[in-house]
C-alpha positions in Angstrom: 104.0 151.1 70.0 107.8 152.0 69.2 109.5 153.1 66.6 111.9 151.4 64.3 114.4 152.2 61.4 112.4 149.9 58.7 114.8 148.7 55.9 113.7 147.9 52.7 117.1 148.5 50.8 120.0 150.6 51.4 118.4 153.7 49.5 115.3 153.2 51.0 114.9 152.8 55.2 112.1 154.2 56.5 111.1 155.5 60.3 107.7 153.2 60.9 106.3 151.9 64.4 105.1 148.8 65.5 104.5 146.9 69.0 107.0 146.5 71.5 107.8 142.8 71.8 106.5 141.3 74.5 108.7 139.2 76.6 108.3 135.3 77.8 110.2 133.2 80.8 113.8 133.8 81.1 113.4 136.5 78.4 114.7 140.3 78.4 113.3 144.0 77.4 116.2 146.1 76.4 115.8 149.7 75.4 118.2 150.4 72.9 120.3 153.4 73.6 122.9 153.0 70.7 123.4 150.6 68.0 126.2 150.9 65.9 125.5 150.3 61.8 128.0 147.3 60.4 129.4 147.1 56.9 127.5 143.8 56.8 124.2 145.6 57.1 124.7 146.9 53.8 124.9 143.3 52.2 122.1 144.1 49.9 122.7 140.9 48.2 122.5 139.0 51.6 119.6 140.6 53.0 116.9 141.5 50.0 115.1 138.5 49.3 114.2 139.5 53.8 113.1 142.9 53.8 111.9 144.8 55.3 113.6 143.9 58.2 114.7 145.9 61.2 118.5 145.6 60.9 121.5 146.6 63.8 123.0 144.2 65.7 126.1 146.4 67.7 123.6 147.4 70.8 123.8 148.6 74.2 121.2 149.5 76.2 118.8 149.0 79.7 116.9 146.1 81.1 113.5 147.6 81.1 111.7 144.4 82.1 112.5 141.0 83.2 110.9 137.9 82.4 110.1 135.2 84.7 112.7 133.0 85.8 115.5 135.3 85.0 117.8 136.1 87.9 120.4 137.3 86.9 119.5 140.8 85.6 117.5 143.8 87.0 115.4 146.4 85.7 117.9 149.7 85.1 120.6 147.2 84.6 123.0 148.9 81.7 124.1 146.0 79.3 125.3 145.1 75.8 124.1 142.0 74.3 125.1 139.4 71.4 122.4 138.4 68.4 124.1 135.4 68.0 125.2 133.2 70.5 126.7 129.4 70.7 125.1 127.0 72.7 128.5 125.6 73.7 127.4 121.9 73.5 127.5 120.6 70.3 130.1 118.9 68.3 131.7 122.2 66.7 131.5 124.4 69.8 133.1 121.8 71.8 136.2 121.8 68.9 136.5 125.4 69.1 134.0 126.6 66.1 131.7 128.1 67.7 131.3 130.1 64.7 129.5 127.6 62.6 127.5 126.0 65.5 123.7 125.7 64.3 122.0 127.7 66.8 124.6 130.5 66.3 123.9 130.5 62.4 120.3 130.4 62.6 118.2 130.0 66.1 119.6 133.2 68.3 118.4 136.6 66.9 116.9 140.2 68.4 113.4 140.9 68.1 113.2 142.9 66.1 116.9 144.8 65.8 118.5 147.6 67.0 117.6 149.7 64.7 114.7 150.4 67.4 113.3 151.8 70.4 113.2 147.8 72.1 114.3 144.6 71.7 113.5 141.6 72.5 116.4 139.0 74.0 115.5 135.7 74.0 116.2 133.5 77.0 119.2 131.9 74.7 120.8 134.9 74.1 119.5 136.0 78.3 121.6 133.0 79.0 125.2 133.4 77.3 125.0 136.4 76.0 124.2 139.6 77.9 127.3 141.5 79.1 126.7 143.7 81.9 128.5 147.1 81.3 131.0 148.4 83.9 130.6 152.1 85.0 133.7 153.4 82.5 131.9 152.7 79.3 129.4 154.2 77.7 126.8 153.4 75.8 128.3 154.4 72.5 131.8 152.3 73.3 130.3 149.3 74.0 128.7 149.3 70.5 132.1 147.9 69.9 132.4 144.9 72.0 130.4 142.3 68.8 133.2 143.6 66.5 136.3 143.7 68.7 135.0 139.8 69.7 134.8 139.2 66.5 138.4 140.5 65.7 139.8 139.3 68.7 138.4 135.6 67.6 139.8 136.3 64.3 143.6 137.0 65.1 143.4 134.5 67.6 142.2 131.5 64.3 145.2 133.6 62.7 147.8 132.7 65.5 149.2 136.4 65.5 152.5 136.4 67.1 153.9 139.4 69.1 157.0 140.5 66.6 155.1 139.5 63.5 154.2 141.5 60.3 150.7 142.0 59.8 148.6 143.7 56.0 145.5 144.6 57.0 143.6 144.6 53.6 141.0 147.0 53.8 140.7 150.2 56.4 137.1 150.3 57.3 135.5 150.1 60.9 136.7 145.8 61.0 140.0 146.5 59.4 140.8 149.3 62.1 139.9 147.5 64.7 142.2 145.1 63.6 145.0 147.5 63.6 144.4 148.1 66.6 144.2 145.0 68.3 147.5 143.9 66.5 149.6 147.0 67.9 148.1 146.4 71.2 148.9 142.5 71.1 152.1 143.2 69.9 152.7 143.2 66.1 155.6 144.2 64.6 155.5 146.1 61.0 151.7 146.6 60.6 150.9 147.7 57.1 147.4 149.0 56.3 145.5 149.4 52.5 142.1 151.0 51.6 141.1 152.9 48.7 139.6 156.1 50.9 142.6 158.1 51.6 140.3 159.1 55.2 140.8 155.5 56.0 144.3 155.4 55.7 144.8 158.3 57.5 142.4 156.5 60.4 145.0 153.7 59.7 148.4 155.3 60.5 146.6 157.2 63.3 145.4 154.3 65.3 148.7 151.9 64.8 149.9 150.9 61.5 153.6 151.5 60.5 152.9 152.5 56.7 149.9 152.9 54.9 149.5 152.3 50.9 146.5 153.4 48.5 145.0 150.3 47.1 145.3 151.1 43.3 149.2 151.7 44.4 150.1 149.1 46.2 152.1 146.3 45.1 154.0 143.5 47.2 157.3 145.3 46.7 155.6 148.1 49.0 155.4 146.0 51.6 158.9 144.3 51.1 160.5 148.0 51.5 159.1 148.5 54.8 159.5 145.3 56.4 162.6 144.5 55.9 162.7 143.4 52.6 159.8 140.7 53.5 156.3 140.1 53.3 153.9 139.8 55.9 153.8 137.0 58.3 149.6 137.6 58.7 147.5 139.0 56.3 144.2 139.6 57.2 141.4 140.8 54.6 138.9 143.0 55.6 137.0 143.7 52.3 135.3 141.3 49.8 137.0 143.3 46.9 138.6 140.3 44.4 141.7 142.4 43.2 141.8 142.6 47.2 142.1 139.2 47.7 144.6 138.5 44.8 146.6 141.0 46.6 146.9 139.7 50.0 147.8 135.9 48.6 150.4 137.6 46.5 152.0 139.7 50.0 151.9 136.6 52.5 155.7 135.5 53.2 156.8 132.0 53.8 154.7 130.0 56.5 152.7 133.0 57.1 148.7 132.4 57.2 146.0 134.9 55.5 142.5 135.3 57.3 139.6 135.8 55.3 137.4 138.0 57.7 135.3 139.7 55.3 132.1 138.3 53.2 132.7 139.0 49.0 129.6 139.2 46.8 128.0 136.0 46.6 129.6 133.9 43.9 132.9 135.6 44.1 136.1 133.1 43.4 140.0 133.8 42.8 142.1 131.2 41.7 144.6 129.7 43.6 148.3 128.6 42.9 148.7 125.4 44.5 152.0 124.7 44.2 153.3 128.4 44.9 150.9 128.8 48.2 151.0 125.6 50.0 153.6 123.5 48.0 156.5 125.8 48.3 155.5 128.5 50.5 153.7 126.6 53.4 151.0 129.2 53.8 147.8 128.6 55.5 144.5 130.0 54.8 142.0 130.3 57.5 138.3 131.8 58.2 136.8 133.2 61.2 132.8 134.1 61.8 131.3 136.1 64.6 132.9 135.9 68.7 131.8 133.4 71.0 131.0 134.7 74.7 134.3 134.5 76.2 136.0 136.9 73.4 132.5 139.4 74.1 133.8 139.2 77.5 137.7 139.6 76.4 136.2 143.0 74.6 134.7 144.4 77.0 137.8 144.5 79.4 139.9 145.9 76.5 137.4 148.6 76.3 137.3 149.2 79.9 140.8 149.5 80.9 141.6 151.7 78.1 143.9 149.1 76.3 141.5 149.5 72.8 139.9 153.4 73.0 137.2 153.4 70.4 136.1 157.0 71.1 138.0 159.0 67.8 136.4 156.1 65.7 133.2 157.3 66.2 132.1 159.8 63.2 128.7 160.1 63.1 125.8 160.0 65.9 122.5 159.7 64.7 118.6 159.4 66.0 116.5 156.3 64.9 114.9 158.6 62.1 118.5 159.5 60.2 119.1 156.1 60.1 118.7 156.2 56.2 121.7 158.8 55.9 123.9 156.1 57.9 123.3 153.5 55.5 124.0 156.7 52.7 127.6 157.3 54.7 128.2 153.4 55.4 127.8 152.7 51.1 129.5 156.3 50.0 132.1 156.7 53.4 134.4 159.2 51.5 131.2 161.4 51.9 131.5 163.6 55.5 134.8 160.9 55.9 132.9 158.8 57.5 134.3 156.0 59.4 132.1 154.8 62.2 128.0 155.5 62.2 126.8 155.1 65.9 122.3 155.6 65.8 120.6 156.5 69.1 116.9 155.4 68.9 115.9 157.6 71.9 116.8 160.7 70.4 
């Protein structure tokens, strides 16, 4: 038996055991030595009509066992591994979206999730997407390489050009990551909004130029520290609608806006045709999760020191506190929290 971090809402997760998973041909036993809690895991209105479900999808671990067939990975191996992975041969992943292929949206998953003791990988995810973890980071770091892949995929959709402006529309974990990523790739003005004044300290402290409290911010902010202009990339990282109707209103001329963040289901803004695409040339685009080359794109950031993750880490938790994470992930002004990193084998 293990234990897991049973969710049942995010007011209610509850430290329960069942069976480790037993492994088949080409399949892998990972004990999970940190898994870092996302804002999507607190998608209540995504994930209720599942629980309970073991959630946590941000692991890093050790090959415990090996199943038969598999090669390339050995017990004690220290590794970080991807829930959802491609399978690199259909008609979107060979056009570039891996993000919508089928098995990525609904055949790859972790048995159960790392919000436990073990996981299962199944010989999909075995195959394309197990990372194995160099020597200069930890455990804890490389909770961070399915985020930073999937901001690295994101600016890459959104064509970020060294020199450019960038608004990052929303300061948690994603949208600091996205900070930055930008400041190390180059970005000019970078521009930061949140409504937790913690955040927008994280903001400024990891790479943006100016940062603005949401209820304060206005276009004309950004015009008087860019040069009188808006931003050449905007790039929303919360599902907020006044959120959204701000970042369409600060994109300049031929700049494009990246949706990166989920809203609550059913949540629309209208759109000025003529004044964003007509006359202004803007382009909207969308990224979902990172395909295996940006995982592996990550994880060299994070070992050569180019993206240091360590002073974003608030809070470290065992498997059984894993119900206060949720707690700091919905309230994060409470013990200013900005990432939650649980360690099952506490």
């Amino acid at each position: 038996m293990m234990r897991v971090a049973m969710w049942y809402n995010n007011r209610d997760v509850r430290l329960e055991e069942i069976p480790v998973p037993q492994i088949g041909a080409g399949e892998l036993l990972v004990r999970v030595e940190a898994s870092g809690i996302c804002g999507s895991d607190g998608m209540e209105w995504y994930r209720l009509h599942k629980a309970p479900l073991v959630l946590g999808h941000e692991i890093a671990g050790v090959v415990v066992a090996v199943g038969e067939g598999e090669r390339r990975y050995r017990e004690g191996d220290r590794v970080t591994v991807a829930h959802h992975v491609p399978c690199n041969t259909c008609h979107y992943c060979l056009s570039g979206h891996h993000g919508v292929c089928e098995a990525l949206l609904s055949e790859t998953h972790f048995d159960p999730g790392g919000f436990a003791e073990y996981i299962r990988v199944p010989a999909i995810n075995a195959d394309r997407g197990v990372f194995p973890l160099p020597q200069e980071v930890s455990f804890e770091e490389a909770t961070f390489v399915e985020p930073l892949a999937c901001v690295l995929r994101g600016q890459r959709m959104a064509h970020l050009r060294p020199g450019g402006s960038v608004l990052v529309v929303g300061s948690g974990i994603a949208g600091l990551l996205h900070v930055k990523l930008a400041r190390s790739l180059g970005a000019g003005c970078i521009v930061a909004t949140d409504v937790v004044e913690h955040r927008l300290a994280a903001a400024k402290k990891f790479g943006a130029n100016a940062v603005f409290a949401a209820g304060d911010y206005t276009p004309e902010c950004l015009r008087g520290v860019n040069n009188g202009r808006l931003a050449d990339l905007v790039i929303i990282c919360t599902g907020a609608v006044a959120a959204v109707k701000q970042a369409l209103q600060s994109v300049d001329r031929g700049g494009t806006v990246l949706f990166f963040a989920p809203a609550n289901e059913g949540d629309a803004v209208p759109l000025s045709i003529n004044e964003l695409f007509w006359r202004k040339e803007v382009t909207l685009t969308s990224s979902y999760a990172g395909p295996p080359a940006d995982s592996t794109s990550a994880l060299e950031l994070l070992r050569s020191g180019s993206i240091d993750v360590r002073e974003m880490i608030t809070h470290r938790l065992g498997l059984e506190e894993t119900e206060k994470g949720f707690y700091l992930l919905v309230h994060p002004q409470e013990g200013q929290a900005i990432k939650v990193i649980i360690e099952p084998q506490r």
